[in-house]
C-alpha atoms as an extended CHARMM CRD file, in Angstrom:
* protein
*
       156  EXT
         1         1  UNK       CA            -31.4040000000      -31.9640000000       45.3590000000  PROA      1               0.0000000000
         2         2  UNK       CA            -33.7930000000      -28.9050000000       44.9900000000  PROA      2               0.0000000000
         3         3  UNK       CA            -31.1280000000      -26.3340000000       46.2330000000  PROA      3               0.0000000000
         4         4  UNK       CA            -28.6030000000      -28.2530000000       43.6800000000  PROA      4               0.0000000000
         5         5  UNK       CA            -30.8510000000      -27.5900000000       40.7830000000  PROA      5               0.0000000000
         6         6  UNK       CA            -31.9620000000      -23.5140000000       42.2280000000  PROA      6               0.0000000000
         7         7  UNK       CA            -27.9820000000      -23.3660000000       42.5760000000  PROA      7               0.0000000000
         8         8  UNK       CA            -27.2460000000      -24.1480000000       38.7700000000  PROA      8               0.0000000000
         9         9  UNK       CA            -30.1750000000      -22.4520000000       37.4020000000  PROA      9               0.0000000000
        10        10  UNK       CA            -28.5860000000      -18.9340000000       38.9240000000  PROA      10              0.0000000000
        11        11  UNK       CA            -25.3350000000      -19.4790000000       38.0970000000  PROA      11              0.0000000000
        12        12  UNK       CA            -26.4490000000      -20.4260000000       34.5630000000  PROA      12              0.0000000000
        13        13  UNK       CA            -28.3090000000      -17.0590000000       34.7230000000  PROA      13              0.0000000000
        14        14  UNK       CA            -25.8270000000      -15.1770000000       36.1990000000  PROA      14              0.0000000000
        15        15  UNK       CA            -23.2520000000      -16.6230000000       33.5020000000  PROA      15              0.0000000000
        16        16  UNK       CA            -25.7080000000      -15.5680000000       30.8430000000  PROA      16              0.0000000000
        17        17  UNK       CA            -26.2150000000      -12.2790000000       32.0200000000  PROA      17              0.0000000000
        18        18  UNK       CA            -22.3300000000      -11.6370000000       31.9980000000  PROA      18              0.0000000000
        19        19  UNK       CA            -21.5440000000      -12.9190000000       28.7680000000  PROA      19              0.0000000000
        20        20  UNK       CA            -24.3090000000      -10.5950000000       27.1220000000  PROA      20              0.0000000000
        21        21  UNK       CA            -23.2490000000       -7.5600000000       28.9610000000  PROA      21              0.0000000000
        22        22  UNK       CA            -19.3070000000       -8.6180000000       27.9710000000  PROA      22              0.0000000000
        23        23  UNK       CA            -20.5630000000       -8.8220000000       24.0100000000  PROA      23              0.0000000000
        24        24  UNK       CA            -22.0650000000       -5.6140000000       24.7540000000  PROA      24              0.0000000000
        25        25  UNK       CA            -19.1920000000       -3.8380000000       26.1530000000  PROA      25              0.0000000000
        26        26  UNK       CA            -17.0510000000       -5.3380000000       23.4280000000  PROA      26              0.0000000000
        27        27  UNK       CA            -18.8240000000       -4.2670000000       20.8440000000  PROA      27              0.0000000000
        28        28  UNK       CA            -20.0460000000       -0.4520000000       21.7240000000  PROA      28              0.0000000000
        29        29  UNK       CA            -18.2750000000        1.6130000000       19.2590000000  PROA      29              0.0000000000
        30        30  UNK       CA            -18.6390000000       -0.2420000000       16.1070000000  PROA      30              0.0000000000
        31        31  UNK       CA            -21.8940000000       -0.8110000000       16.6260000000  PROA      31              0.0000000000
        32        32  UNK       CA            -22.1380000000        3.4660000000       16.9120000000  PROA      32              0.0000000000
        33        33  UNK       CA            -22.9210000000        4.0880000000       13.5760000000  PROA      33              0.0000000000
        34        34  UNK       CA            -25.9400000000        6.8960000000       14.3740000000  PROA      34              0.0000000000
        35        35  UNK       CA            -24.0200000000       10.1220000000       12.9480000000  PROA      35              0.0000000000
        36        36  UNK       CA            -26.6160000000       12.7280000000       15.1000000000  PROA      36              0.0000000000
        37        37  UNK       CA            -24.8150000000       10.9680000000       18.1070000000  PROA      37              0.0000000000
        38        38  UNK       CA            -21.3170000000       11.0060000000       17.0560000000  PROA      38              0.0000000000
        39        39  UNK       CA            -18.9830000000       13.3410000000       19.4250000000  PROA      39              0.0000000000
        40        40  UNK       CA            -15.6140000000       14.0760000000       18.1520000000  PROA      40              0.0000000000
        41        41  UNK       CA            -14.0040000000       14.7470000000       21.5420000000  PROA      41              0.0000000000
        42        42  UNK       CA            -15.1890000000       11.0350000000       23.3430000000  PROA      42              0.0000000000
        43        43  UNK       CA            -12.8460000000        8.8130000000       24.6690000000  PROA      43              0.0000000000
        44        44  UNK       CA            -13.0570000000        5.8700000000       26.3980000000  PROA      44              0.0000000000
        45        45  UNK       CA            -12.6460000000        6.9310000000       30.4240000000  PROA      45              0.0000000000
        46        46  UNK       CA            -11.2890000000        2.9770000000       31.5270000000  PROA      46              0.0000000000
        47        47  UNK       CA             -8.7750000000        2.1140000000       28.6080000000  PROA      47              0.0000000000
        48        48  UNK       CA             -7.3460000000        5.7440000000       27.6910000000  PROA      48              0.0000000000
        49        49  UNK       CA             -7.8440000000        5.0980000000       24.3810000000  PROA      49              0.0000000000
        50        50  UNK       CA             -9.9150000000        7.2890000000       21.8190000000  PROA      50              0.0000000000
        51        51  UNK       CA            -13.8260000000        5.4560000000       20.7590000000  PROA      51              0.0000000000
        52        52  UNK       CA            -14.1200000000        5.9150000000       17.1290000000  PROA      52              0.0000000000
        53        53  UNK       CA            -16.7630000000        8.6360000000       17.7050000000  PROA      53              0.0000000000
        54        54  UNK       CA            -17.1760000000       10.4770000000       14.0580000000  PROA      54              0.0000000000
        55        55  UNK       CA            -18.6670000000        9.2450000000       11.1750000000  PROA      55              0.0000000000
        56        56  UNK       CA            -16.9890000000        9.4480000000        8.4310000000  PROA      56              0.0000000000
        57        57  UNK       CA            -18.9590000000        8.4450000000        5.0110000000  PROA      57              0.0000000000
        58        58  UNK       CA            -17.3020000000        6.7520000000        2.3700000000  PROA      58              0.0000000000
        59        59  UNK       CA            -19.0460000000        8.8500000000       -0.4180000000  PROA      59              0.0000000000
        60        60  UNK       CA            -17.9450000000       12.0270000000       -1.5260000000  PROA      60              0.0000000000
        61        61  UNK       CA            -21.0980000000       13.7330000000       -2.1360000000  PROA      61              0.0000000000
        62        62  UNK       CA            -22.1380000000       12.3400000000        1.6080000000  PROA      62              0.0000000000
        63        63  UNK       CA            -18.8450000000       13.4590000000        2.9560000000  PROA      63              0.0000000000
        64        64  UNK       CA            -19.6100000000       17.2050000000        1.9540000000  PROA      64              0.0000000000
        65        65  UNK       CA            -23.7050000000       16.8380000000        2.8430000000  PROA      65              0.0000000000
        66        66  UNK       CA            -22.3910000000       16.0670000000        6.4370000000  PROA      66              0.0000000000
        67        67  UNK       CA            -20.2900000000       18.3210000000        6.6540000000  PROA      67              0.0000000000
        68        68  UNK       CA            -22.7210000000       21.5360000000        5.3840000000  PROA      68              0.0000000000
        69        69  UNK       CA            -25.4540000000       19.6400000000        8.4440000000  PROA      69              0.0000000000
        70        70  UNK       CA            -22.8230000000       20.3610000000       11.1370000000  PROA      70              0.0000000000
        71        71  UNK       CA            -22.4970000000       23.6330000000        9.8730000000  PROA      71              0.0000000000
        72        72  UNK       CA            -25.7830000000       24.2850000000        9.6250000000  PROA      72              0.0000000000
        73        73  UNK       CA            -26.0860000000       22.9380000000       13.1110000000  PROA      73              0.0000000000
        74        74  UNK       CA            -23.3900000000       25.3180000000       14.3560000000  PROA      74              0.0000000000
        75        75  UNK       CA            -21.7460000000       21.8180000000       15.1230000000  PROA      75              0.0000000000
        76        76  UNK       CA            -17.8240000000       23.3880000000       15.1150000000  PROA      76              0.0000000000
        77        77  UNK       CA            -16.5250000000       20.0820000000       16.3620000000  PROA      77              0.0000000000
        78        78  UNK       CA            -17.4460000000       17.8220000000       13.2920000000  PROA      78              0.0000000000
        79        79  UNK       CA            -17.1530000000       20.9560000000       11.0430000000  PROA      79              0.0000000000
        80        80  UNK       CA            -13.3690000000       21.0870000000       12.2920000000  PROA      80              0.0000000000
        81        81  UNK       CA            -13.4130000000       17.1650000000       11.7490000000  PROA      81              0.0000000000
        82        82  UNK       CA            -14.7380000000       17.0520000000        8.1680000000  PROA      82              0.0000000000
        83        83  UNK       CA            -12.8600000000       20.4120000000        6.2160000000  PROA      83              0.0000000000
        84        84  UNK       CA             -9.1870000000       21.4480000000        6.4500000000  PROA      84              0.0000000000
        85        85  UNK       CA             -8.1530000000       24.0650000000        8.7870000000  PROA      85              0.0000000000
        86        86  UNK       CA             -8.8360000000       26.7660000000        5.8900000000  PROA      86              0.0000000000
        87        87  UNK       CA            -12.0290000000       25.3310000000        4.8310000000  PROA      87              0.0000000000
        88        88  UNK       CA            -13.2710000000       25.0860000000        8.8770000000  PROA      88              0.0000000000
        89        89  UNK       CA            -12.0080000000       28.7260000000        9.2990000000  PROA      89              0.0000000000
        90        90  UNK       CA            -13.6730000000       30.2240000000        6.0210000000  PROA      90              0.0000000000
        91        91  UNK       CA            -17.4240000000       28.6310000000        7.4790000000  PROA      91              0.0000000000
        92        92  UNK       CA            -16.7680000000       30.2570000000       10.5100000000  PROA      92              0.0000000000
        93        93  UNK       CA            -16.2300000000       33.5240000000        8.9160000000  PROA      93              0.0000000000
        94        94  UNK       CA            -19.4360000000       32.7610000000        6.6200000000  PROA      94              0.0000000000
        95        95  UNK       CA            -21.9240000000       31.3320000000        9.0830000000  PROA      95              0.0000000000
        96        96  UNK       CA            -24.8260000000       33.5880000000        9.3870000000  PROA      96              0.0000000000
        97        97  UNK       CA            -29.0520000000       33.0830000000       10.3360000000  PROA      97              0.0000000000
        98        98  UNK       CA            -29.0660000000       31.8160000000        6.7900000000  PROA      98              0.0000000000
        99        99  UNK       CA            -25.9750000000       28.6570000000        7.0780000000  PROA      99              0.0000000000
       100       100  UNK       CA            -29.1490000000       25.7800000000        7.2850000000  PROA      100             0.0000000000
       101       101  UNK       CA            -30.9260000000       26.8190000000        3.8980000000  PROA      101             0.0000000000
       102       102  UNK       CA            -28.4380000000       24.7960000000        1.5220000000  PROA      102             0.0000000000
       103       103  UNK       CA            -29.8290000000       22.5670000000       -0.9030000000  PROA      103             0.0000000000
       104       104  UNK       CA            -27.3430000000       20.5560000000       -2.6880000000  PROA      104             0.0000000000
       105       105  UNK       CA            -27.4740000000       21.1530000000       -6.8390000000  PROA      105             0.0000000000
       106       106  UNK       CA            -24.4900000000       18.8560000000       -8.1460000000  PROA      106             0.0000000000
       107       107  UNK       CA            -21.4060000000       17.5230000000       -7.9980000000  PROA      107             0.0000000000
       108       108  UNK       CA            -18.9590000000       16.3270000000      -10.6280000000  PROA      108             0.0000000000
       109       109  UNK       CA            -15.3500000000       14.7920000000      -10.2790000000  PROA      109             0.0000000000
       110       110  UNK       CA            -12.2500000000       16.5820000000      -11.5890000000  PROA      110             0.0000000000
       111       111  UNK       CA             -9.2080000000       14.6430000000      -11.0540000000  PROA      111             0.0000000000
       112       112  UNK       CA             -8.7000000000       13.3020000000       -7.2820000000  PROA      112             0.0000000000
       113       113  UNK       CA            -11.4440000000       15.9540000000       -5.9320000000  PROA      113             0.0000000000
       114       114  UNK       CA            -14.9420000000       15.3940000000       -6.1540000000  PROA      114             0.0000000000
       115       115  UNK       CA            -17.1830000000       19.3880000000       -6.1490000000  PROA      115             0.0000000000
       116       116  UNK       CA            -20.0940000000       19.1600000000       -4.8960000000  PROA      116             0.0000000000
       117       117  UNK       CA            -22.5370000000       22.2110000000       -5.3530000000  PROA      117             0.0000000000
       118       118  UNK       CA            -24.8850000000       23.7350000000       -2.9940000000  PROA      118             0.0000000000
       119       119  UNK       CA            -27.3900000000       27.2050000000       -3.3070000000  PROA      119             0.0000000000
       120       120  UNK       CA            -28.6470000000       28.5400000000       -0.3120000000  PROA      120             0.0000000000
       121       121  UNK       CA            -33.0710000000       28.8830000000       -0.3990000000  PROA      121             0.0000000000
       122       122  UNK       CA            -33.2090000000       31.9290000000        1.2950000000  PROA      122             0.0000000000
       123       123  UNK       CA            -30.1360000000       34.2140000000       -0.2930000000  PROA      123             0.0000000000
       124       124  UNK       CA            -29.8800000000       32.3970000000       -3.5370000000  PROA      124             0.0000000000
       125       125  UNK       CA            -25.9550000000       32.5970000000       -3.0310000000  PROA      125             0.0000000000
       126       126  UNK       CA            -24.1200000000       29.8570000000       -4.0990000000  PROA      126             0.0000000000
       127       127  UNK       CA            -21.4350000000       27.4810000000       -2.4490000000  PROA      127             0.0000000000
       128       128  UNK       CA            -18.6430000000       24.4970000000       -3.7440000000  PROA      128             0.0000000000
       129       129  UNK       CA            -16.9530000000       22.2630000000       -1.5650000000  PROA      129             0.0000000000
       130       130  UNK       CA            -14.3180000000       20.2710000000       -3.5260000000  PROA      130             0.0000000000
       131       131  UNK       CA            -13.5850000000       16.7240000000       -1.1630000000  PROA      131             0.0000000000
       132       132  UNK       CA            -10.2200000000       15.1580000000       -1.7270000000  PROA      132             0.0000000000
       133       133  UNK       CA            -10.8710000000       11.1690000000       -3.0830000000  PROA      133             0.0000000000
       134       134  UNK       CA             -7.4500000000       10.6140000000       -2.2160000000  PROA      134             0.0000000000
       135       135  UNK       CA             -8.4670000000       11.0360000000        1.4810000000  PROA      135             0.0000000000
       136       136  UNK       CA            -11.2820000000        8.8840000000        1.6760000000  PROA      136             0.0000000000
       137       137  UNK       CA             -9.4860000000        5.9920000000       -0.1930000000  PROA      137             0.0000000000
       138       138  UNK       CA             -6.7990000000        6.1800000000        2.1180000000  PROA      138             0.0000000000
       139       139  UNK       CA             -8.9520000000        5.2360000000        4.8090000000  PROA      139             0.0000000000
       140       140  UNK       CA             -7.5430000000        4.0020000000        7.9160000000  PROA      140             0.0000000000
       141       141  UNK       CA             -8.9260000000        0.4960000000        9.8100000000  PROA      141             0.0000000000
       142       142  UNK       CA            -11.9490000000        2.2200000000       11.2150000000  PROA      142             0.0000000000
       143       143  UNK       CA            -13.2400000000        4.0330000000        8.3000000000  PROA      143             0.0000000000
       144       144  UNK       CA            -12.0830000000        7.0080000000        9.3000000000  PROA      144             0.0000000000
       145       145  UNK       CA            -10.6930000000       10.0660000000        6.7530000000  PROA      145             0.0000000000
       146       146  UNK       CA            -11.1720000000       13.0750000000        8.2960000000  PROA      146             0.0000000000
       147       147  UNK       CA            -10.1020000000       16.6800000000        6.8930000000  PROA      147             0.0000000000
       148       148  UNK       CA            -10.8800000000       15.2240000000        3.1770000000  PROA      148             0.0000000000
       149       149  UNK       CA            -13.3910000000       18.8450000000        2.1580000000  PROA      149             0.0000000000
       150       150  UNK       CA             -9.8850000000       21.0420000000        0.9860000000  PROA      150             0.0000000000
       151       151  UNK       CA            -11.4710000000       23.3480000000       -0.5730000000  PROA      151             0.0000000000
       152       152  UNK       CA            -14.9790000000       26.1930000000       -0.2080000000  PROA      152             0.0000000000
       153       153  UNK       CA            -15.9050000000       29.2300000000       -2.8440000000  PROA      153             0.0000000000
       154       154  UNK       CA            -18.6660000000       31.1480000000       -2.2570000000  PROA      154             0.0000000000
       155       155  UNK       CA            -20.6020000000       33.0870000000       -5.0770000000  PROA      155             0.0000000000
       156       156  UNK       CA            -23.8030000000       35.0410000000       -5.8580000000  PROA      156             0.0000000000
């Protein structure tokens, strides 16, 4: 009767175990929501298909903060993921010792594209990122909009 009882205890616990590991499993990339961790190029090695693996926020003003933090991080990945080709390629032409001294100053919406302001600390130059509304509203099932910073100008 003993071994009958020690023989549906472990199963029980062995059943347990599974089932928390399976709601684990199941649930790994939504619950990913730390952005410092997020790796545009991850997929997911046993299904083939790609873990939703970049942040994307749903605010404008947050959308273009990100984006100046992976620049400033020399992050070219998530840059490439958060601006338009152009916008990606101007930063890269821009970055310098100087690219994580931006302080954002403003921001105001003009049509369908929100421009947000930044001045850098150390040069005093000054920076606008204009983020297209229309792509973040048009956000697919997982949140995502990437590309949505169209536009850069840089000024002293």
């Amino acid at each position: 009767m003993k071994s009958t009882i020690r023989n549906r205890a472990a199963a029980l616990g062995i059943a347990t175990v599974a089932g928390l590991a399976g709601l684990g499993l199941a649930s790994g990339p939504a619950m990913a929501a730390d952005a410092s961790l997020a790796d545009s190029s991850s997929q997911s090695a046993s299904s083939g298909v790609d873990a939703q693996s970049v942040y994307y926020p749903t605010n404008s003003t947050d959308y273009a903060n990100e984006l100046v933090r992976a620049w400033g991080t020399d992050n070219t990945d998530r840059v490439e993921a958060f601006a338009s080709g152009d916008v990606a390629e101007q930063l890269a032409d821009h970055d310098g010792d100087d690219a994580t001294h931006w302080d954002q100053t403003g921001g105001e919406r003009t049509g369908d594209t929100t421009y947000v302001t930044y001045e850098n600390t150390v040069t005093g130059e000054k920076m606008a990122l204009g983020v297209s509304e229309k792509v973040i509203d048009d956000q697919n099932e997982w949140g995502s909009a990437p590309h949505a910073v169209t536009y850069v100008q840089f000024a002293d």
